[in-house]
VOGU-3710 file (C-alpha; in Angstrom, 3 decimals, decimal comma):
1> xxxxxxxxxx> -86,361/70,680/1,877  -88,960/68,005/1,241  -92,896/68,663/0,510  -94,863/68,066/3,854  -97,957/67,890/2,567  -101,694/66,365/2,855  -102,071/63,305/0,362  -105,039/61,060/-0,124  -102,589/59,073/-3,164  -99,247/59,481/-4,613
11> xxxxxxxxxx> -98,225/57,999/-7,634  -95,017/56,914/-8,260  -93,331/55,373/-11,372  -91,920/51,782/-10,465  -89,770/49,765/-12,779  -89,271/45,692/-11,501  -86,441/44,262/-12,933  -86,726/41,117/-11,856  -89,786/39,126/-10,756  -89,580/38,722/-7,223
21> xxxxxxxxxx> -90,744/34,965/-5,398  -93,955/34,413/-3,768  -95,819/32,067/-1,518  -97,494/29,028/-2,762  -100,882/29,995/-4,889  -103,368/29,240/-2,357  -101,274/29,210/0,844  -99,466/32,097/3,050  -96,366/32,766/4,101  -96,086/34,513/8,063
31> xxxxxxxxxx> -93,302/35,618/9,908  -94,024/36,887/13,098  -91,593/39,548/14,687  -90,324/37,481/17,055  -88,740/35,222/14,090  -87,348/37,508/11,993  -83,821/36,880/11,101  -81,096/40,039/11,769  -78,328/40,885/10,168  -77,060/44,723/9,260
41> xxxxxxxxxx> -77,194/47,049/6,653  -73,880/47,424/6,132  -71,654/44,110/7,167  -68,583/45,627/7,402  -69,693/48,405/9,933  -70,765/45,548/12,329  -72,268/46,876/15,170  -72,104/50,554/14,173  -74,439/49,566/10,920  -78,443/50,143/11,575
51> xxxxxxxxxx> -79,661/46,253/12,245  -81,280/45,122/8,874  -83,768/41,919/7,994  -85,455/40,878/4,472  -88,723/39,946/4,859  -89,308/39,423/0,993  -86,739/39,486/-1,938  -82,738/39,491/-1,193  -81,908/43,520/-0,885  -78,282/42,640/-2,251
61> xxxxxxxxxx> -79,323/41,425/-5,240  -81,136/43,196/-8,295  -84,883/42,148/-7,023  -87,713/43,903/-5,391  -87,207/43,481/-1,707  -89,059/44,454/1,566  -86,640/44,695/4,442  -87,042/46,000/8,538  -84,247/48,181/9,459  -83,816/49,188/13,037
71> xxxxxxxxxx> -81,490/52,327/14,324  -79,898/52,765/18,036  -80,895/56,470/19,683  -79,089/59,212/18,418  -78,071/57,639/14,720  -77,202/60,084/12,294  -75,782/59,013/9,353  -73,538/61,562/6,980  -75,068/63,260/4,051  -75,546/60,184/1,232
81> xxxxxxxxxx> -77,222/58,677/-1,648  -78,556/55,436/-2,812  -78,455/53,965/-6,070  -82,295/53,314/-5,862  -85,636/54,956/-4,705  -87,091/53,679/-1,427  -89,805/54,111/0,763  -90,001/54,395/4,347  -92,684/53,328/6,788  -92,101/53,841/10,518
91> xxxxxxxxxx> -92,784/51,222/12,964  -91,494/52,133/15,932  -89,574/55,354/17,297  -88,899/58,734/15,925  -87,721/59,326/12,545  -85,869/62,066/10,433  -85,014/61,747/6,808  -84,516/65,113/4,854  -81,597/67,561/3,076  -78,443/67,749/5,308
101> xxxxxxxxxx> -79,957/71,068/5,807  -83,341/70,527/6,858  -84,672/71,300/10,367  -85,392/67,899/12,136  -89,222/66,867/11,494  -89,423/63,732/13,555  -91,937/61,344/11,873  -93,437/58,604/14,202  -94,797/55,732/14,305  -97,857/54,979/10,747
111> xxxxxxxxxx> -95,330/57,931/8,919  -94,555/57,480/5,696  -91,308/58,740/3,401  -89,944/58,290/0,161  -86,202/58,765/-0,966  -85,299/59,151/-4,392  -82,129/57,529/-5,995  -79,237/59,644/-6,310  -80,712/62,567/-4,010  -78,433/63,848/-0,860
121> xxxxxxxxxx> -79,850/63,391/2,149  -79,429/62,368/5,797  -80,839/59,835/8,391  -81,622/60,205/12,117  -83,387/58,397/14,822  -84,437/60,125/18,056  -85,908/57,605/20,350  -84,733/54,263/22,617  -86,082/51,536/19,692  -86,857/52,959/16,051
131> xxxxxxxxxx> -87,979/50,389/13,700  -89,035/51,716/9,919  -90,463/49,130/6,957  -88,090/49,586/4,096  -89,531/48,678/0,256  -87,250/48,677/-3,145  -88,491/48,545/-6,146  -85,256/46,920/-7,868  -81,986/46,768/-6,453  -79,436/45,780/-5,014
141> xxxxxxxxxx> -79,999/48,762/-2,036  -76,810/51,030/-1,991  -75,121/53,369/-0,377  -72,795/56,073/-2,251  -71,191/59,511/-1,368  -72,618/62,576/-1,913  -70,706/63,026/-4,798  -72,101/60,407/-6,828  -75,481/62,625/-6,352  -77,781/62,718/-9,611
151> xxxxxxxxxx> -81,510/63,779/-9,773  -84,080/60,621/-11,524  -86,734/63,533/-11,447  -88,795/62,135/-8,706  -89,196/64,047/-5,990  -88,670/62,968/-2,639  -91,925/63,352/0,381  -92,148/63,614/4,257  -95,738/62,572/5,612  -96,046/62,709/9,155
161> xxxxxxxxxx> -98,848/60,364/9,969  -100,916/63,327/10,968  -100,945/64,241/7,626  -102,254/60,861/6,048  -105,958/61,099/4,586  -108,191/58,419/6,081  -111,339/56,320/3,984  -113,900/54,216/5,398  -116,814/52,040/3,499  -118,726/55,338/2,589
171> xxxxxxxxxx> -115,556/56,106/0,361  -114,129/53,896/-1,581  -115,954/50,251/-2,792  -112,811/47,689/-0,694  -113,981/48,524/2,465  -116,670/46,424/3,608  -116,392/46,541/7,593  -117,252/48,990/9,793  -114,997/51,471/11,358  -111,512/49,995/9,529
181> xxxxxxxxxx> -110,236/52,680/7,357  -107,423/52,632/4,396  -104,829/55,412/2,964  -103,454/55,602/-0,083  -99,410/56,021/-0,305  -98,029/55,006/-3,723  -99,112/53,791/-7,493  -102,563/52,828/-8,706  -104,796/50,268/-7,963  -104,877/49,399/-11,860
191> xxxxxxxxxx> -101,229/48,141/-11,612  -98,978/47,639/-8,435  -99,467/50,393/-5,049  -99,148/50,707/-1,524  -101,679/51,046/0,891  -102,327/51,384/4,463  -105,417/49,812/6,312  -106,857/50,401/9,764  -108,468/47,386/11,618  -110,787/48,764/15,036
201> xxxxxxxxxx> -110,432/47,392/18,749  -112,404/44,308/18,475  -112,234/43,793/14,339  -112,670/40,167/13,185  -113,057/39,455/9,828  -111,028/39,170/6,925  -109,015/40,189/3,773  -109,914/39,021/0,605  -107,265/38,943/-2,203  -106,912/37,434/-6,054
211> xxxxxxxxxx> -104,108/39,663/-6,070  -100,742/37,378/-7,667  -98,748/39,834/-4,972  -100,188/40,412/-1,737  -97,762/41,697/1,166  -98,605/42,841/4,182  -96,599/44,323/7,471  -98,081/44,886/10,810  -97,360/48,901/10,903  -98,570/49,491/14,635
221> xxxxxxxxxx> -100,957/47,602/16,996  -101,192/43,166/16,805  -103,497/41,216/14,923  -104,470/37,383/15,464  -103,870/35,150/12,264  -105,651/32,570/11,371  -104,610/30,027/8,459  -105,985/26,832/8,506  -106,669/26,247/12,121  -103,819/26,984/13,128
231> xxxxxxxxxx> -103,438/30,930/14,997  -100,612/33,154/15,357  -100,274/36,550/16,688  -98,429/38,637/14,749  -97,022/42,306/16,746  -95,795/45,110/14,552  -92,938/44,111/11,988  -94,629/40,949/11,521  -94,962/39,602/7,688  -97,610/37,948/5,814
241> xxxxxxxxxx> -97,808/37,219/2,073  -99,969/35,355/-0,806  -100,316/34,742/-4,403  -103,484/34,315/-6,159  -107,102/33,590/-4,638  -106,699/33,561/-0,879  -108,676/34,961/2,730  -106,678/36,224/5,316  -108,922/36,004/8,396  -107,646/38,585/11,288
251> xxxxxxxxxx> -108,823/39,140/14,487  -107,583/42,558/16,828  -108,228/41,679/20,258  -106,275/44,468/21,807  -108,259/47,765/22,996  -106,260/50,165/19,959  -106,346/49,999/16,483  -103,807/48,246/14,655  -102,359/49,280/11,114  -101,014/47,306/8,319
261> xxxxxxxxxx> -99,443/48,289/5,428  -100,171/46,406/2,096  -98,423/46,275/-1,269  -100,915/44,590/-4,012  -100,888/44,246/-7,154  -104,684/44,013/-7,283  -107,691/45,536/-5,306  -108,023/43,297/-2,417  -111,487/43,325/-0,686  -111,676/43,842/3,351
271> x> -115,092/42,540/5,379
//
């Protein structure tokens, strides 16, 4: 069964294969929920196949990709493996990913997972919508029996989101504005990692980045974006993305906090 435990940062050995595309240096790329372009996981299943949708990089190809994937109530897929490691965030619902064996530990939504290539494992969604953020390091993302099982030597990692470990400004030097808060989740901030930020009832302000790979994913909660002049607002599953020197300025108008998750390859600055 997979370690539930407390983590403040987890590293995790990446290997990109291919350099995956970004926006314009000096310009962003959004895609709001509400535009994001379905298809499913497994074409041939139609219907039956959780609903999938790329939101960076081409998950059939060998490229790091980010994808949503969204399962019906009551999905359970058989015992499996995949060719790669991933990593789950949920967005929406209740989520189970363990052993065949394991006891259900439903993980909601701001919980984070990851899967190692080649381990056995299983899939389940409990609730009426459950939407998770999928990320690959390389690809293409495949499934394979349990037969085809092999262990990479990572080890795989449940954390419900009561288990994440929250910063603010008095902890760590990116943090700037009052009352948002950030977790750790995967790699190093001297190379490429994953991170989660928390943005207040009533933040504005804005992200700073020089990072040549900035994504972000609204996790839970909405956020107003604002890129010159013109303002969007983005619920959860929305994207955004940059490359190079750029200021995302984000406004939460809503009375609950709202969570995105953000893969840089450099520290980026909040205020």
């Amino acid at each position: 069964m997979k370690c539930r435990i407390v983590l403040s940062a987890l590293i995790l050995s990446t290997s990109l294969i291919s350099a995956p595309t970004f926006a314009d240096e000096h310009e962003s790329k959004v895609i709001p929920a509400n535009k994001v372009k379905w298809g499913y996981l497994n074409p041939l299943r139609g219907e039956q196949s959780p609903g999938a949708a790329d939101l960076w990089g081409d998950r059939t190809a060998d490229t790091p990709t980010g994808m949503l994937v969204r399962f019906k109530k009551g999905f359970e897929s058989p015992p499996h493996i995949h060719n790669i490691t991933y990593r789950g965030i949920v967005i929406e619902g209740q989520m189970h990913n363990d052993d065949p064996t394991a006891e259900k530990m439903w993980m909601p939504t701001g919980s984070f997972w990851t899967q190692p290539a080649g381990e056995n494992h299983t899939t389940a969604a409990n609730d009426t919508t459950n939407l998770i953020y999928l990320e690959i390091d390389s690809g293409p993302y495949l499934v394979k029996p349990t037969n085809k099982q092999f262990d990479n030597g990572e080890r795989p990692l449940n954390l419900h989101k009561d288990n994440l470990v929250w910063l603010n400004k008095s902890d760590i030097n990116n943090i700037n504005a009052n009352a948002v808060q950030t977790t750790f989740l995967w790699g190093n901030t001297d190379a490429s990692y994953g991170s989660m930020i928390k943005l207040p009832a009533g933040f504005k302000g804005e992200i700073s980045t020089n990072a040549n790979e900035f994504r972000a994913v609204i996790i839970a909660g909405s956020v107003q974006y604002s890129s010159k002049g013109n303002l969007q607002n983005l619920s959860a599953g929305s994207y955004i993305e940059s490359a190079g020197k750029f200021i995302h300025s984000l406004e939460n108008k809503s009375n609950i906090p709202a969570t995105i998750y953000i893969r840089s390859n450099e520290t980026y600055q909040v205020n």
